[in-house]
N, C-alpha and C positions, 0 to 999 in steps of 0.2 A: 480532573477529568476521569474519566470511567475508562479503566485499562483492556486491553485485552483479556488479563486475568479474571476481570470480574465479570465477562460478559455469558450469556447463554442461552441466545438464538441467534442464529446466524441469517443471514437474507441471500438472495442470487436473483440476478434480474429472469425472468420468465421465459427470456428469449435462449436461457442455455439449456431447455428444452423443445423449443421450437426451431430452432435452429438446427440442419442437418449434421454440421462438421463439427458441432458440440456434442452431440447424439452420445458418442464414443465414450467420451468422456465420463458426464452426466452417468452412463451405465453404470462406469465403474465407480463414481465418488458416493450415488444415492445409497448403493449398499454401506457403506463403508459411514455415512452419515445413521443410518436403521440402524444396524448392530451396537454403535455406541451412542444409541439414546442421544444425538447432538438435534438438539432442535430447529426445525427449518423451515422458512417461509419464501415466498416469490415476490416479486416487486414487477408491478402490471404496469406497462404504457412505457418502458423506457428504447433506447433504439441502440444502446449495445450494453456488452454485458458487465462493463468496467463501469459497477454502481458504488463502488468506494471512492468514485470519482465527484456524482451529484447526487450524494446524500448525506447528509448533516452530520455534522460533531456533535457525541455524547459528551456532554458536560458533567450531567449528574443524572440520577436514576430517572428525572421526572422533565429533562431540560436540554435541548440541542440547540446547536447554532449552525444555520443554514448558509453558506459562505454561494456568493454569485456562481453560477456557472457557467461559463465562458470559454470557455481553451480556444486558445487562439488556430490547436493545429485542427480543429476541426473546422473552421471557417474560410474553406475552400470550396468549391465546386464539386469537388472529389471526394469530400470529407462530410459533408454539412450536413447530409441526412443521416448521418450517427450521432447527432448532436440532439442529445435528451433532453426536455424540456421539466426542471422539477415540479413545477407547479401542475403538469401534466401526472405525474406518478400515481401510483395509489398502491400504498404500501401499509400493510396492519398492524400500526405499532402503536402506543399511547406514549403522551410527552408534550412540553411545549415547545415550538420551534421558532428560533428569533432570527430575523433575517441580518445577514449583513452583506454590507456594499461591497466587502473586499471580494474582488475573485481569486479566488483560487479552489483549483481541485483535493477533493481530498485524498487522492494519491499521493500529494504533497506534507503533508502533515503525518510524521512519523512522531508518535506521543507517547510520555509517561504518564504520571499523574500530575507531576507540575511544570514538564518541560515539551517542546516540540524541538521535533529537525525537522526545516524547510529548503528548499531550494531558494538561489537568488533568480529564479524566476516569477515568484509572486513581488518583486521590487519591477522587473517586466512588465507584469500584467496588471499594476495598480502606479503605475508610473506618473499617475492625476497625484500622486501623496508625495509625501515628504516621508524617506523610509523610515523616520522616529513615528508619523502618524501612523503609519501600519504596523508598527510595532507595539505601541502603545495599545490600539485598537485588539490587537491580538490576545497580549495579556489582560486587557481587561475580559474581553469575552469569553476567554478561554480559562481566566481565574489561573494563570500559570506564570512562573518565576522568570524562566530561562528561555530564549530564542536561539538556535544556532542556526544559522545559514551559510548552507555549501554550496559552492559553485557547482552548477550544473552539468549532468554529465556529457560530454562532448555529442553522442549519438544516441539521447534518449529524447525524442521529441517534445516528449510528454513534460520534460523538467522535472520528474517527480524523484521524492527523497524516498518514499518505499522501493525503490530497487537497489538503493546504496545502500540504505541502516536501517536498523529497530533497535530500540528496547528492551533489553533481557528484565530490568528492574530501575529503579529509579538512579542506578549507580552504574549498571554498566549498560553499553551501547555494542551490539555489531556492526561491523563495518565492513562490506563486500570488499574485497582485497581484487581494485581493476590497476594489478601490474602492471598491464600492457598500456596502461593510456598513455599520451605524453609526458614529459616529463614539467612542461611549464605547466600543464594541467593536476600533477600531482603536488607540484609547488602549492597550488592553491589551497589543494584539499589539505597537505600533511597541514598547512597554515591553520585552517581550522580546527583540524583534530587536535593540535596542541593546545588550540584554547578551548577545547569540551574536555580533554584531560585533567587542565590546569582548576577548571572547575569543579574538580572531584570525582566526574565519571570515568570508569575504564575503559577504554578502544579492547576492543576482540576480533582483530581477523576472522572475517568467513569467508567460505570459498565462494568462489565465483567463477565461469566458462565464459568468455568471453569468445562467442562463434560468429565466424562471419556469412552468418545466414541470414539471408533475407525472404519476408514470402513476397506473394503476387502483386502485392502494390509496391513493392521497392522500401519496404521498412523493416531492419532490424527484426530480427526477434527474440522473445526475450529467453528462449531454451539457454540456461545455465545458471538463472539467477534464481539460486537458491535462497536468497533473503527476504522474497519474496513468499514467505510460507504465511499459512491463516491460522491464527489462535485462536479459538473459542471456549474459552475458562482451559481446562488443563489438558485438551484438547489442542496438539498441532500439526496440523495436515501439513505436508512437505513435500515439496514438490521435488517429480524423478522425469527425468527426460529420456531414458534410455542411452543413457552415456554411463554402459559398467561402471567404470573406474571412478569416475569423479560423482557419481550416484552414492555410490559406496561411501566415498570418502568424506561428503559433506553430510548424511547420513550420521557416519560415524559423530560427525564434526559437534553434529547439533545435539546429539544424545549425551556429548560429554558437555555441555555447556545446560543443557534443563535435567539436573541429576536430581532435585526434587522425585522423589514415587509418584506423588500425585499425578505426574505428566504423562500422557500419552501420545508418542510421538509414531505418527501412519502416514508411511510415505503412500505418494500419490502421483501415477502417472499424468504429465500435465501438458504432453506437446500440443494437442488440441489448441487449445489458448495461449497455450505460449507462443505459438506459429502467428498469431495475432496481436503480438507486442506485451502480454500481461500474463502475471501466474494468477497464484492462489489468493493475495493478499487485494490483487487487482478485482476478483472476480465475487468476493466478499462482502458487507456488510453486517458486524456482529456489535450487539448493544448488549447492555442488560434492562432486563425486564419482569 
């Protein structure tokens, strides 16, 4: 698959400028995309701004795979008009795009070149298979070795694995450090971690704020989840919530962990959206092109 390292245009749905309570934001990120040359385009007709949800996986420079979109938390009454239609979209990018039956969002699919972390929500939301067939399905379309799937986080509606881990390289994985969960809930996870270790990747502690804020609809928000940052080649936008101390310190966190030169890491004020359940990673779609 096509890493974050090798990508270099990024996409944002259209609507984080049409949108009032993104306004703020957008001010601050569009400079900050100008002055370092990062390439950007908009994605027309979607109905919110979390497009790393229903747009396709980069396989290879020339080839995506379009996974069902579906999420079950927007199929309420309450929800159902943020629910983007892909076949609706119109986005400027070349490539072929192959469809497949499985749903799942791509929130959920945190990737290297040969491995993914999933949540065990897409065994949920494709509940018609047998969890060997969506596995199998997986590696074949994805061309990848390795699946690991973590128990879903207790109060992330979404089920998705980019606010727990990423990626640093094909060897090592961060891993938001949520202390505070329960304890039979951390059972589960340390369970898996010892079998993504045992497979030769390293676990790395990242921080994490676990707040118990909610906005106007009654859901979580995601102000603390610093794991959630956006990579576009050696470009990593980070997200800051205006929390001093712990801004600082995961900051710090992330600078000792991409000690490559090439890297340029710019932090980015993100309560806007984050006030909306999503950071950086959520608000994103970056290929290469």
């Amino acid at each position: 698959m096509i890493t974050d390292r090798e990508t270099n245009i990024v996409y944002f749905s259209s609507l984080i400028l049409q949108i009032n309570k993104y306004k703020p934001f957008w001010n601050r990120l569009k400079p900050i995309l100008s002055e370092n040359k990062i390439n950007y385009k908009f994605i027309e007709n979607t109905r919110d701004i979390w497009c790393r949800d229903y747009m396709p996986i980069q396989t290879n420079e020339n080839d995506f795979i379009q996974f069902t979109y579906f999420p079950d938390y927007y199929l309420t009454p309450k929800y159902i008009s943020k629910l983007t239609i892909p076949a609706e979209i119109k986005a400027d990018f070349k490539g072929n795009v192959k469809k497949s039956r499985l749903i799942i969002d791509g929130g959920n699919i945190v990737k290297s070149k040969t491995k993914i972390v999933v949540t065990e929500k897409i065994l949920k939301d494709n509940s018609n298979l047998l969890p060997s067939t969506i596995k199998n399905e997986l590696q074949n379309l994805l061309n990848i070795n390795d699946i690991f799937t973590l128990p879903k986080f207790p109060y992330d509606y979404t089920g998705h694995s980019d606010g727990m881990v990423r990626f640093v390289d094909e060897n090592k994985l961060l891993v938001s450090e949520f202390s505070s969960s329960s304890k039979s809930w951390q059972k589960k996870m340390n369970s898996v971690l010892n079998k993504i270790e045992k497979s030769g990747i390293k676990i790395i502690p990242f921080p994490d704020v676990q707040i118990d804020d909610k906005n106007k609809d009654g859901d979580y928000t995601a102000k603390g989840n610093y794991i959630n940052f956006a990579q576009i080649g050696n470009y990593i936008l980070f997200p800051q919530f205006d929390l001093k101390k712990e801004d600082s310190q995961a900051l710090k966190k992330i600078t000792e962990i991409y000690t490559d030169k090439d890297y340029k890491i710019i932090p980015v004020l993100s309560n806007e959206i984050a006030n909306d359940g999503g950071v950086l990673n959520c608000i994103t779609w970056n290929i290469k092109q």
